[in-house]
C-alpha positions in Angstrom: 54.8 33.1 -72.1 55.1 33.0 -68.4 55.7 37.1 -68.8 52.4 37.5 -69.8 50.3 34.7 -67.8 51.3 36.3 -64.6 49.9 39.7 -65.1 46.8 38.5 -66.8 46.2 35.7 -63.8 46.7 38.8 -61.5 44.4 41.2 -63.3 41.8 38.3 -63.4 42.2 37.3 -59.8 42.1 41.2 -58.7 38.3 41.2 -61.1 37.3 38.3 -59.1 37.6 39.6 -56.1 36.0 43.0 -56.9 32.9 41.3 -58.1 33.1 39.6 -54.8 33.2 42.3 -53.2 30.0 44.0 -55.2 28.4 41.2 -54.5 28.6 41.2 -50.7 27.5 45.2 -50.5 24.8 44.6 -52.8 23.6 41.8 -50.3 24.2 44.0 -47.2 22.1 47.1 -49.5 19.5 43.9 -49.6 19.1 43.4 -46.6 19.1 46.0 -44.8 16.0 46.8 -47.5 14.4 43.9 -46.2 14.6 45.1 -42.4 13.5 48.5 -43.3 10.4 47.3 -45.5 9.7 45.5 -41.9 10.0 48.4 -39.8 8.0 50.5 -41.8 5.1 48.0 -41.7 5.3 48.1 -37.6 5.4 52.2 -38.0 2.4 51.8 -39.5 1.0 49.5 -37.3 1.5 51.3 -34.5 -0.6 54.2 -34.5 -4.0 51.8 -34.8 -2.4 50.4 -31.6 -2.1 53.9 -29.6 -5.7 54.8 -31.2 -7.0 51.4 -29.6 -5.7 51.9 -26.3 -6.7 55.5 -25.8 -10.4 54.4 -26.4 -9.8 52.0 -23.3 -6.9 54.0 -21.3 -6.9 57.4 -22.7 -5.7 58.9 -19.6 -2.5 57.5 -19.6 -1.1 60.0 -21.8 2.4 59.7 -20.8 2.8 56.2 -22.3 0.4 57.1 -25.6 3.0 59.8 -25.8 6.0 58.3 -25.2 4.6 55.7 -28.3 4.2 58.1 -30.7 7.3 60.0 -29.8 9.5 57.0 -29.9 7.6 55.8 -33.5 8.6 59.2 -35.2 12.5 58.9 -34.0 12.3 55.8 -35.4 11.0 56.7 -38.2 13.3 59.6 -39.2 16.5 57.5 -37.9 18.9 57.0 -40.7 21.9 54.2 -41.0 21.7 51.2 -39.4 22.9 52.4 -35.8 21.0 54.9 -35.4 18.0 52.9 -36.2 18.6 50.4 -34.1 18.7 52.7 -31.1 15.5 54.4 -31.9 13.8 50.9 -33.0 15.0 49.7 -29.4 13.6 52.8 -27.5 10.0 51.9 -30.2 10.4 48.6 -29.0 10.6 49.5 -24.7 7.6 52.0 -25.4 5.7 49.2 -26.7 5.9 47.4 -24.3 4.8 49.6 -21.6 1.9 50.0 -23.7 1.1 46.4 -23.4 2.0 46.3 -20.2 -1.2 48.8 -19.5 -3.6 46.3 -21.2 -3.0 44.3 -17.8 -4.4 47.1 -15.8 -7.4 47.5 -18.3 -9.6 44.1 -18.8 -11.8 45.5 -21.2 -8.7 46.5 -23.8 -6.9 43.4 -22.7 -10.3 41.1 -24.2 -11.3 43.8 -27.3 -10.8 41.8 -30.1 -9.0 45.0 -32.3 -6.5 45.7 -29.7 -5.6 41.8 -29.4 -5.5 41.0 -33.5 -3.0 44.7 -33.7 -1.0 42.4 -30.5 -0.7 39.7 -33.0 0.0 41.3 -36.0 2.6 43.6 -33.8 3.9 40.2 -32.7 4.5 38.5 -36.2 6.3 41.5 -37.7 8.2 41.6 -34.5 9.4 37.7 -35.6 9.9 39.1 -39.0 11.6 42.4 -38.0 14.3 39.8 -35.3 15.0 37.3 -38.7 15.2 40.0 -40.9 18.1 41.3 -38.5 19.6 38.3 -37.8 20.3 38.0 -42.2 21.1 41.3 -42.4 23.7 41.2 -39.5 25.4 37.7 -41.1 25.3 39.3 -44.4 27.3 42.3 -43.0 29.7 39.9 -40.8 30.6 38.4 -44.4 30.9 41.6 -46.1 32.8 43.2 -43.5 35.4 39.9 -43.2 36.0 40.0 -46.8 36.6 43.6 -47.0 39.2 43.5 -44.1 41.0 40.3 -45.1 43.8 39.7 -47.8 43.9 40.1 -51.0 40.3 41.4 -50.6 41.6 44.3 -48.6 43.7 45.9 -51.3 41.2 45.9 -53.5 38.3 46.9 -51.3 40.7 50.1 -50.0 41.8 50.7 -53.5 38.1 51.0 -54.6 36.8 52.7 -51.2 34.7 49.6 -50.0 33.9 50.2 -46.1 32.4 48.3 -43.6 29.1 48.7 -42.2 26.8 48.6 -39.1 25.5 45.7 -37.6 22.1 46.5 -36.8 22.2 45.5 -32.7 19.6 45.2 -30.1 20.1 46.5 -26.6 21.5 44.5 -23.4 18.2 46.2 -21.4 15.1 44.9 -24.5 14.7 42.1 -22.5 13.5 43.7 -19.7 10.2 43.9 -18.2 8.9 47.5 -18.6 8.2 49.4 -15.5 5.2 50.4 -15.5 3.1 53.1 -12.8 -0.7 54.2 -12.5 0.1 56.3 -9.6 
């Protein structure tokens, strides 16, 4: 009896924890969908913003330009840390472009370029919990894969870890910004 419980409690614990396992990637393939459904709504977002401040600031063509060059890395980065570097250079050229509606009153009170701040500013909260769930999701998915039993299986079936999707020591930073 016991010679053919053991193998079958094996088999059936080993088919657990591959289903965990699916499980887990499927959440990391989830949410990393969710993050990239976010970023593409600020891609799109953005050039209504660069097309609002050259009306206002057209002459600052090295920050319009370093916008739109930073929004197309970003939006041809693939994998989660290559994205994150080019959403992190997106995110420093943004805010040099804010930065120039300090400079420019009349952009800083035109209603347009203040409702694309605020839209800008909500998927930026929904880009940051986005990240925050996709990063925990991948914590869990990358513990499981790497502890025992789990590993076994997860090597035997090539599971591998992924990215975190990270933010840069420097976002914080105020953006230096030059009208000379």
């Amino acid at each position: 009896m016991w010679e053919i419980l053991i193998p079958v409690a094996v088999v059936g614990g080993g088919i657990m924890v591959y289903n965990g396992l699916v499980k887990s990637r499927v959440r990391a393939d989830g949410a990393w969908a969710d993050i990239d459904v976010q970023l593409k709504r600020r891609h799109d977002l953005i050039p209504n913003i660069v097309e609002t401040v050259k009306g206002y600031a057209g002459h600052e063509r090295d920050t319009l330009e370093a916008v739109v060059n930073a929004r197309s890395a970003a939006m041809s980065a693939q994998g989660p840390a290559k994205q994150a570097q080019a959403e992190n250079m997106l995110t420093g050229a943004l805010k040099s472009l804010f930065a120039l509606s300090e400079a420019y009153p009349n952009l800083k009170a035109a209603e347009n370029f203040r409702d694309l701040q605020q839209a800008l500013k909500e998927l930026e909260g929904g880009i940051q919990n986005a990240r925050r769930y996709y990063n925990a999701v991948v914590r869990d998915y990358n513990t499981k894969i790497g502890q025992v039993p789990s590993n076994v299986i997860a090597r035997a079936f090539n599971f591998t870890g992924r990215d975190f999707f990270e933010i840069d020591e420097g976002e914080g930073e105020v953006p230096n910004v030059s009208f000379s």
